[in-house]
C-alpha positions in Angstrom: 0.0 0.0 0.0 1.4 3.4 -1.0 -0.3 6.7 0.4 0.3 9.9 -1.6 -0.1 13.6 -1.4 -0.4 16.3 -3.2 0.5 20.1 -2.6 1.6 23.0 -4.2 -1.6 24.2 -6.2 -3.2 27.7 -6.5 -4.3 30.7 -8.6 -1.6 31.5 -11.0 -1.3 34.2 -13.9 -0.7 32.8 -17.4 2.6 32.5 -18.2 3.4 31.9 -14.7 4.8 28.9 -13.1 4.3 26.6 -10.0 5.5 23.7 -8.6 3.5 20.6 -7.2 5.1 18.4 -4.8 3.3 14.5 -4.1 5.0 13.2 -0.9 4.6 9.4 -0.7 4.7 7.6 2.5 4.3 3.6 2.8 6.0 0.5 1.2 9.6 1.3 -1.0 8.7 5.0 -2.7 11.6 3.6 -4.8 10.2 0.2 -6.7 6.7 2.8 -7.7 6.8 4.4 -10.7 4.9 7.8 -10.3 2.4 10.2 -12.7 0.9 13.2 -12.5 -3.1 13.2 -14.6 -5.3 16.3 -14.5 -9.0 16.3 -15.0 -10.7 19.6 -15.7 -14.4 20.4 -15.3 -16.7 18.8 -17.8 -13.4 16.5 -19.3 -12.1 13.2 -18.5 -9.2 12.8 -16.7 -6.3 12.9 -19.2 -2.2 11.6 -18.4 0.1 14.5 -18.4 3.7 13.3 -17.4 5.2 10.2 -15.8 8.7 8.8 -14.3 10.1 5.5 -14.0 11.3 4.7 -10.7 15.5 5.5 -11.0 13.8 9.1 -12.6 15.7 8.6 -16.0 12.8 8.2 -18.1 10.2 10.5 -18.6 7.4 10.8 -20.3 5.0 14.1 -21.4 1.7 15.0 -22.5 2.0 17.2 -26.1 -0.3 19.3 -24.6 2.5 20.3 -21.6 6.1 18.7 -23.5 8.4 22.0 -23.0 6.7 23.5 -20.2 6.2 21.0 -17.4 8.7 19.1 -16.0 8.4 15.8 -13.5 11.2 14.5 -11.4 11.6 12.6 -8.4 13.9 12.4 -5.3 13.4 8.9 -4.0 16.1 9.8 -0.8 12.8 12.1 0.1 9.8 9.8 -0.8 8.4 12.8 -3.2 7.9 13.2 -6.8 7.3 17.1 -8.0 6.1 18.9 -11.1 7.1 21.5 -12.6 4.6 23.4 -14.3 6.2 26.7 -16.4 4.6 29.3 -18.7 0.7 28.1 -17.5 -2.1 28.4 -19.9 -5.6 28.8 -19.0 -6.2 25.4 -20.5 -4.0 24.0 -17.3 -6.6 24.6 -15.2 -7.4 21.4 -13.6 -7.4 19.3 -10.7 -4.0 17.5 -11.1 -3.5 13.8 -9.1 -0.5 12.5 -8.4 -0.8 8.3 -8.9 1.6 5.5 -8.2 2.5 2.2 -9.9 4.1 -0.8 -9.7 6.2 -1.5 -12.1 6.6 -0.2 -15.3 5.5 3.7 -16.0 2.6 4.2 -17.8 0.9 6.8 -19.9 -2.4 6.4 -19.5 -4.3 6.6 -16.5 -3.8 2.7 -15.4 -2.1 3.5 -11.9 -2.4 1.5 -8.5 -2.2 4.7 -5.8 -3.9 8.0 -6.5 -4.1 11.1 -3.8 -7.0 13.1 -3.8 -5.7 16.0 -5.8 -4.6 19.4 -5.9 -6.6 22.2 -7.8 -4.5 24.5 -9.7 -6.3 27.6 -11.7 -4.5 29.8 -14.3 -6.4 33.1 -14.6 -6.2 36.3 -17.7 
C-alpha cells in the first residue's frame, strides 16, 4: 500500500509557473513508478507526465512537453512537477498516482491522492 499527497496548487497568472510536490509515504517509494493526470471540469481525466522509478525516463503529454517538467527524489519519498509558462487550459485538478512496475501513460495506476486544484487566470 502506498499513500500519496499532493501540494503546491493555487491561482496562478498565465505564463506563470508553479511547482506541485506529491509526498509518498508507505512501502519502498523507490520500486513505484509515479504520474501526474489532470482532469478539468466537464473532461475526463487525461495523463500529463510520468517517471520510471531511477527518474531517468520520462514521459510528457503534447499538450505540456516543453513546459512541465516531472522529477523525483526517492532519498525524500516525493515526486514534483514543474509546471512553467501556465495556460488557461492548465486549469485542472491534477492527481499524483503511483504504480508498480513499469510507468505508464495512460491513467492505469495503482495509488492515487485526492488531488490538488491548480487555476491559471487572464
Amino acid at each position: 500500500q502506498v499513500q500519496v499527497v499532493e501540494s503546491g496548487g493555487g491561482l496562478v497568472q498565465a505564463g506563470g509557473s508553479l511547482r506541485l510536490s506529491c509526498a509518498a509515504s508507505g512501502r519502498t517509494f523507490s520500486y513505484y513508478a509515479m504520474g501526474w493526470l489532470r482532469q478539468a471540469p466537464g473532461k475526463e481525466r487525461e495523463f500529463v507526465a510520468a517517471i520510471n522509478w531511477s527518474g531517468a525516463r520520462l514521459f510528457y503529454a503534447d499538450s505540456v512537453k516543453g513546459r512541465f517538467t516531472i522529477s523525483r527524489d526517492n532519498a525524500k519519498n516525493t515526486v514534483y512537477l514543474q509546471m512553467n509558462s501556465l495556460k488557461l487550459e492548465d486549469t485542472a485538478v491534477y492527481y499524483c498516482a503511483a504504480r508498480s512496475g513499469e510507468v505508464a501513460v495512460s491513467g492505469d495506476y495503482d495509488y492515487w491522492g485526492q488531488g490538488t486544484q491548480v487555476t491559471v487566470s487572464s
